[in-house]
C-alpha positions as CSV (number, residue, x, y, z in Angstrom):
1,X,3.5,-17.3,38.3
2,X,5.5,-16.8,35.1
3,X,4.5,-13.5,32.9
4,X,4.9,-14.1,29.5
5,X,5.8,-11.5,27.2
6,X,3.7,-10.6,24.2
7,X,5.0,-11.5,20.8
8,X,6.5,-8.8,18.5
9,X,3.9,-7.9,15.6
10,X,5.0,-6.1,12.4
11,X,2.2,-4.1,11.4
12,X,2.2,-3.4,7.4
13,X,-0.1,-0.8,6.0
14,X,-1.7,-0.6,2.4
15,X,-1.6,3.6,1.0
16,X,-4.1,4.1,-1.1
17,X,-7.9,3.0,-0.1
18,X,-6.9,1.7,3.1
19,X,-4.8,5.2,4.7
20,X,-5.7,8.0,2.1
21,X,-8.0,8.9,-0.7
22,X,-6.0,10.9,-3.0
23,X,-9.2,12.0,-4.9
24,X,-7.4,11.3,-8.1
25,X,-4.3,13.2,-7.9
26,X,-2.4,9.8,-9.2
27,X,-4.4,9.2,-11.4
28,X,-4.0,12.5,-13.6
29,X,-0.2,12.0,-12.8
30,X,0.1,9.2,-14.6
31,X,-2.8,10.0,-17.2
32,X,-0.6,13.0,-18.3
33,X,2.8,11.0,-17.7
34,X,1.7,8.4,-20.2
35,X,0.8,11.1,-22.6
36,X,3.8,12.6,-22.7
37,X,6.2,10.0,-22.6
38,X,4.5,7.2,-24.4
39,X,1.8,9.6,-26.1
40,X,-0.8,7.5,-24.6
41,X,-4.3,8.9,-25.6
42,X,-6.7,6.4,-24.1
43,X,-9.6,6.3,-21.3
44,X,-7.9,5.2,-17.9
45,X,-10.6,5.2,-16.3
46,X,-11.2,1.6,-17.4
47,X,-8.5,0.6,-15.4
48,X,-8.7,-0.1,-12.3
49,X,-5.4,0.5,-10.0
50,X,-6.5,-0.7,-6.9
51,X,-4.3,-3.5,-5.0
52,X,-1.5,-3.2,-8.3
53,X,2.2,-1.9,-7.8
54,X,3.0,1.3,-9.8
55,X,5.0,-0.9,-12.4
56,X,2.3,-3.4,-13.1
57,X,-0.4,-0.8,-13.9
58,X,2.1,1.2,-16.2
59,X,3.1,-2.5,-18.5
60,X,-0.8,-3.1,-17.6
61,X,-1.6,-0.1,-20.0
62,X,1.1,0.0,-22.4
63,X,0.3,-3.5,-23.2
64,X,-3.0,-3.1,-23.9
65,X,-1.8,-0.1,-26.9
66,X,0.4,-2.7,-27.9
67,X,3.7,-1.4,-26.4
68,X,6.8,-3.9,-25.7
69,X,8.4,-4.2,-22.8
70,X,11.8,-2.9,-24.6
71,X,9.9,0.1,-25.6
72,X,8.3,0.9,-22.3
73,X,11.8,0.2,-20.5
74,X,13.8,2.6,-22.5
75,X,11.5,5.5,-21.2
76,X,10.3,4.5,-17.8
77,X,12.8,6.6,-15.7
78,X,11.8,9.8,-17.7
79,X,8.1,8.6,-17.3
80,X,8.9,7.9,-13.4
81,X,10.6,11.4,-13.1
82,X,7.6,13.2,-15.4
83,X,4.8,11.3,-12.9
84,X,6.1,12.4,-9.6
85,X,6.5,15.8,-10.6
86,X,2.7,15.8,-11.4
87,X,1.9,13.8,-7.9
88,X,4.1,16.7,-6.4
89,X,1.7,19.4,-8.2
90,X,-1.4,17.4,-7.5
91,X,-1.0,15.8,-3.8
92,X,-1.6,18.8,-1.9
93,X,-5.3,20.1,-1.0
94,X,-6.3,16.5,-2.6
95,X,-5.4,14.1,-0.6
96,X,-7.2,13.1,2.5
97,X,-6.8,10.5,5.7
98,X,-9.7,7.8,5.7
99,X,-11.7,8.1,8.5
100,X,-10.9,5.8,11.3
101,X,-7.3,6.5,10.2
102,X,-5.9,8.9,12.5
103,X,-7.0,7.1,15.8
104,X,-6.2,3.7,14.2
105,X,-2.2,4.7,13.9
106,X,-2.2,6.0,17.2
107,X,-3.2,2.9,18.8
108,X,-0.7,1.1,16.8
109,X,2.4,3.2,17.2
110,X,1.5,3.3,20.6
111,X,1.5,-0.5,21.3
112,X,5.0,-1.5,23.0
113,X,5.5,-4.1,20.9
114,X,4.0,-3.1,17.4
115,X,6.1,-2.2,14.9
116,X,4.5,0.0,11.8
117,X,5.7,-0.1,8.3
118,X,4.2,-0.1,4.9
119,X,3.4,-2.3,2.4
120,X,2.9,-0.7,-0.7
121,X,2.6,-0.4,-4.5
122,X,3.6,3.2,-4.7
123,X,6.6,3.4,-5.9
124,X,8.7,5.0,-2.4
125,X,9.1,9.0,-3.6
126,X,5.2,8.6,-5.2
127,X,4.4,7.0,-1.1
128,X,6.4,9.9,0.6
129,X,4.6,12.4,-1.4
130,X,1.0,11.4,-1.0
131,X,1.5,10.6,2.7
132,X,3.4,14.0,3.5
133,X,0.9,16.1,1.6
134,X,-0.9,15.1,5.2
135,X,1.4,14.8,7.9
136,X,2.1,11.1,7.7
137,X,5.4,10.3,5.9
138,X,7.1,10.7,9.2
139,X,5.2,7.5,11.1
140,X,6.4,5.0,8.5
141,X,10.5,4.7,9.3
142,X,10.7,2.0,6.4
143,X,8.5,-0.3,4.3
144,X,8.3,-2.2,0.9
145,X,7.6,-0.4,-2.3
146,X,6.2,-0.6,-6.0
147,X,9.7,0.1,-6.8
148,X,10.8,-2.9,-4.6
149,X,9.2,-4.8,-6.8
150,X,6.3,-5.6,-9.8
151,X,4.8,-8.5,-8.0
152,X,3.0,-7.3,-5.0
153,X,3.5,-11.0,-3.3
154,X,7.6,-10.3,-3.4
155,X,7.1,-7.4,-0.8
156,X,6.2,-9.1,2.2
157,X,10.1,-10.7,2.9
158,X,11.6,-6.8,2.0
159,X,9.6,-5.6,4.6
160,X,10.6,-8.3,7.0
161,X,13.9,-8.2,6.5
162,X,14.0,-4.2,6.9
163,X,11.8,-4.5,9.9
164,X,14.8,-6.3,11.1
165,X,17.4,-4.5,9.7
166,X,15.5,-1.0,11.8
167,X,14.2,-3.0,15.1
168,X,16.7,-5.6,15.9
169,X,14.0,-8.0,15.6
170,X,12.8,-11.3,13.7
171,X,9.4,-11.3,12.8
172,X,7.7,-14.4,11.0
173,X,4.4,-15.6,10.0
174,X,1.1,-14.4,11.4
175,X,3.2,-12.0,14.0
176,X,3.7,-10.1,10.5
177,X,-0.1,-8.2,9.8
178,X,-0.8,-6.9,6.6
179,X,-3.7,-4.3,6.3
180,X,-5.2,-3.2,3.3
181,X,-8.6,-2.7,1.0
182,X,-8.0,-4.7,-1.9
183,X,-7.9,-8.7,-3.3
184,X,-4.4,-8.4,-3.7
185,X,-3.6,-6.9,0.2
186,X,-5.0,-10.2,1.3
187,X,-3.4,-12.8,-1.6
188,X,0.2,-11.0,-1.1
189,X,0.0,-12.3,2.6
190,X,-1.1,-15.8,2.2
191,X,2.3,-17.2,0.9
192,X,4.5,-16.1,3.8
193,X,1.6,-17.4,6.6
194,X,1.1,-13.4,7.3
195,X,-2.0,-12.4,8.9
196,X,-4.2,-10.5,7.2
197,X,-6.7,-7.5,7.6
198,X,-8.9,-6.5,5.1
199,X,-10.9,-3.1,5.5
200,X,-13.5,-2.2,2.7
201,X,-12.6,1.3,2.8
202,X,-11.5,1.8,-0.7
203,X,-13.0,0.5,-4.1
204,X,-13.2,-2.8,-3.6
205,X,-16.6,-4.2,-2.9
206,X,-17.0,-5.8,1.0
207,X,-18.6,-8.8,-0.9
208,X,-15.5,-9.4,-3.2
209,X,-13.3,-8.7,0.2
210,X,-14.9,-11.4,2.3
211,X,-14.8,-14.2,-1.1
212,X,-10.8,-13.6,-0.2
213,X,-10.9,-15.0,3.5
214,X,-9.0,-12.7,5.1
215,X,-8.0,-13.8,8.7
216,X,-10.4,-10.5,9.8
217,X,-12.6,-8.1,8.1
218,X,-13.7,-4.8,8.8
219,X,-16.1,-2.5,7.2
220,X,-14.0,0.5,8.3
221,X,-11.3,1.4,10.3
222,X,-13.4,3.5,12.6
223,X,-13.2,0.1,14.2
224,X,-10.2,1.1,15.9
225,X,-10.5,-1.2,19.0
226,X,-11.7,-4.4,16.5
227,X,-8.9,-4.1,14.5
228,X,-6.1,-3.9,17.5
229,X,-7.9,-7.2,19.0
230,X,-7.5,-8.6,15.4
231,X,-4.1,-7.0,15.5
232,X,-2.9,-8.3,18.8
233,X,-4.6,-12.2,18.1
């Protein structure tokens, strides 16, 4: 008998809906960035940040109070350096692991031939700070970041080829699993043939999750043995 050995899977993770709640510390961060940089005034709460990169949801805004992209360029690192300094004020005591979370990463990191990384649209100080404000920096080595890249659907090959870059490893295709609770979590995959996992743990409906066709949904990731099956294929 021949014993076959199990296929490498990257495993990429979404932040914010899908790992954490950060019970709006971003939010204010770049509510009073925006105000002091671009004296931006208006209601953000009609906005809606969820699946976006950090980049898109700043032009997003700016464009709509008529700003050019010269104009927003010319103060985006100050507005970058302003905005973490208020994530770095507003991340402790606020944010908070999902539930299912904790027991979820376990499971992965402990699978011999999982790899963990994430996929984000933080921009990679704005990820550090969130996740270490609860312990969890340290279990992503590496992943792709807002500041990667605008477009969401760019990050997948970053993360691959770092994935490589840290493991030794090629990873292709559906052996590359991308987790996460929004529309664009699941659109971002489907150009590279990744497969992915949509959990409706943050703001986006479970009805408007499913319309996507993810390769597997979960309502939660309290599903921790679901998910690994969906994981493993």
């Amino acid at each position: 008998m021949y014993s076959v050995t199990p296929m490498r899977k990257l495993v990429l993770f979404d932040i914010d809906g899908t790992l954490i709640s950060d019970n709006g510390a971003s939010r204010e961060a770049f509510a009073l960035s925006l105000a002091d940089v671009y004296g931006f005034r208006g209601d953000l709460r009609r906005y809606d940040f969820s699946g976006r990169t950090d980049p898109q949801i700043v032009r997003m805004i700016l464009h709509d109070d008529a700003r050019t992209d010269a104009d927003i360029d010319s103060q985006l690192p100050h507005f970058w350096q302003h905005y973490l300094g208020g994530l770095a004020r507003n991340a402790p005591g606020r944010v908070r692991m999902l539930p299912g979370i904790r027991a979820l990463l376990d499971a992965v990191c402990a699978g011999e031939h999982l790899t963990v990384a994430l996929l984000t649209g933080n921009i990679e100080p704005g990820a550090r700070l969130k996740l270490g404000a609860i312990g969890l920096s340290d279990t992503f080595a590496f992943g792709a970041f807002g500041s990667d890249s605008p477009r969401r659907e760019e990050l997948p090959p970053i993360a691959v080829t770092r994935a490589a870059d840290q493991t030794g490893h090629s990873f292709d295709g559906g052996d590359v699993i991308i987790i996460g609770d929004s529309i664009y979590d699941v659109r971002c995959g489907i150009p590279h043939g990744a497969t992915t996992i949509a959990i409706a743990s943050g703001k986006t409906s479970a009805e408007t999750l499913r319309a996507e066709n993810p390769d597997h949904f979960f309502e939660s990731a309290e599903d921790v043995k679901g998910i690994i099956a969906a994981i493993m294929g």
